[in-house]
C-alpha positions as CSV (number, residue, x, y, z in Angstrom):
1,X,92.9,-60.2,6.5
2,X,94.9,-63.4,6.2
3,X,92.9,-65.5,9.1
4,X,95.5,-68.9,8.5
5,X,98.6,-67.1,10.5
6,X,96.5,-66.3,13.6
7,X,97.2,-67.9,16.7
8,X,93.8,-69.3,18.2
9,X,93.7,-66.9,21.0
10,X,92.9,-64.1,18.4
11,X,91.0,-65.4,15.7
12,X,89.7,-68.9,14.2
13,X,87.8,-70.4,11.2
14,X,84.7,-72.4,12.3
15,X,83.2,-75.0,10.4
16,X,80.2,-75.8,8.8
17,X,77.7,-75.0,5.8
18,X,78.6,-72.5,3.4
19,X,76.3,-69.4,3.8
20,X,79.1,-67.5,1.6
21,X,82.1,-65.5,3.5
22,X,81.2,-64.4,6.8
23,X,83.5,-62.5,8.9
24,X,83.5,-61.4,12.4
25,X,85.5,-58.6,13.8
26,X,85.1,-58.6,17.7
27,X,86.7,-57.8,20.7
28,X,87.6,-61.2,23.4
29,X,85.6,-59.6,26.0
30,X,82.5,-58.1,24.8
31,X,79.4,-60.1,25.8
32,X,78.1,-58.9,22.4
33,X,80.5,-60.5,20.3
34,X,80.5,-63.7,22.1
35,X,76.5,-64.1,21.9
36,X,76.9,-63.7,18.2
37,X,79.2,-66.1,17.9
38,X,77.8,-68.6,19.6
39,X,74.5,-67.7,17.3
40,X,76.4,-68.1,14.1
41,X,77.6,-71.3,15.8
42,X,74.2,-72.5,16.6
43,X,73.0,-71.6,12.9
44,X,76.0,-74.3,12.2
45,X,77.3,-71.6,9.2
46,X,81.2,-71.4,8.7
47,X,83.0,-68.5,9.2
48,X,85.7,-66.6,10.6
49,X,86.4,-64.5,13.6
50,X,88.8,-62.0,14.8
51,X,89.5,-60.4,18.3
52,X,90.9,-57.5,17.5
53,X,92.1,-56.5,21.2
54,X,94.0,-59.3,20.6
55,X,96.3,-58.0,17.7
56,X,98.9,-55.8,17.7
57,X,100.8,-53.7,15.5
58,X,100.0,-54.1,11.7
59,X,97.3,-57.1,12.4
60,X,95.4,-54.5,14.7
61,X,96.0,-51.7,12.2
62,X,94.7,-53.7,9.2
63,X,91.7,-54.9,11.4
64,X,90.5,-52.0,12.5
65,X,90.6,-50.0,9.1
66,X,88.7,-53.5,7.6
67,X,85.6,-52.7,10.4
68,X,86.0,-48.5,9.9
69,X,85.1,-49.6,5.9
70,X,81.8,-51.1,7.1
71,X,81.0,-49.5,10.0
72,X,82.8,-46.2,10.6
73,X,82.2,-45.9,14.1
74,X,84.2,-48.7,14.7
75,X,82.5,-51.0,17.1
76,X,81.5,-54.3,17.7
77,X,80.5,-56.9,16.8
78,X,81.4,-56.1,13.5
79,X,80.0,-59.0,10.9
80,X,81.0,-58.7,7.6
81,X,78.7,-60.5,5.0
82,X,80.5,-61.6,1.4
83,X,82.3,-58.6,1.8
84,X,79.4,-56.3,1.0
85,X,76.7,-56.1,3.6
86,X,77.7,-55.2,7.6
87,X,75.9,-56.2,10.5
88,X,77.2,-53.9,13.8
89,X,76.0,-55.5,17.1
90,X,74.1,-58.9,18.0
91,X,71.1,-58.4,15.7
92,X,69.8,-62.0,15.6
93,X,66.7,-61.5,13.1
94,X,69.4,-59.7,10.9
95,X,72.0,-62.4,11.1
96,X,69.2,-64.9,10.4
97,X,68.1,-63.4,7.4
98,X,71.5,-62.1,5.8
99,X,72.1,-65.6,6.0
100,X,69.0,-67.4,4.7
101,X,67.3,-68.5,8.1
């Protein structure tokens, strides 16, 4: 998903040390999402997020079949690991160690 055309309201690229491509699907009002990204904030990675309730039409279409690829049940939060590896839901000690802490 092309992160560079969203408006901040529905998605945004944080800054910091490269831990490879990590991407979070999430929805803006799930306590969930927003304790792991303030986690992955705190582990001072970069990466990108995405509140899909905050799409519409095609955005929230492409979104939502990107999270049904990794996790088919289609929750969240949905982090997405180099493109490869899923983690569904705030699982701290598997954030931490997908990501070398």
């Amino acid at each position: 998903m092309d992160l560079f055309h969203l408006k901040a309201e529905k998605g945004n690229h944080v800054k910091g040390i490269d831990r490879g491509k990590i991407l979070m699907y999430g929805l803006s009002t799930c306590v969930w999402c927003k304790r792991t990204k303030k986690l992955l904030t705190e582990l001072g990675v970069e990466f990108d997020y995405v509140y899909v309730d905050r799409l519409e039409g095609e955005e929230e279409e492409k979104a939502v079949e990107e999270v049904r690829r990794f996790n088919p049940s289609i929750s969240f939060p949905t982090t997405i690991i180099n493109g490869e590896k899923a983690i569904v839901g705030f699982k701290e000690k598997q954030i931490r160690e997908a990501l070398g802490f």
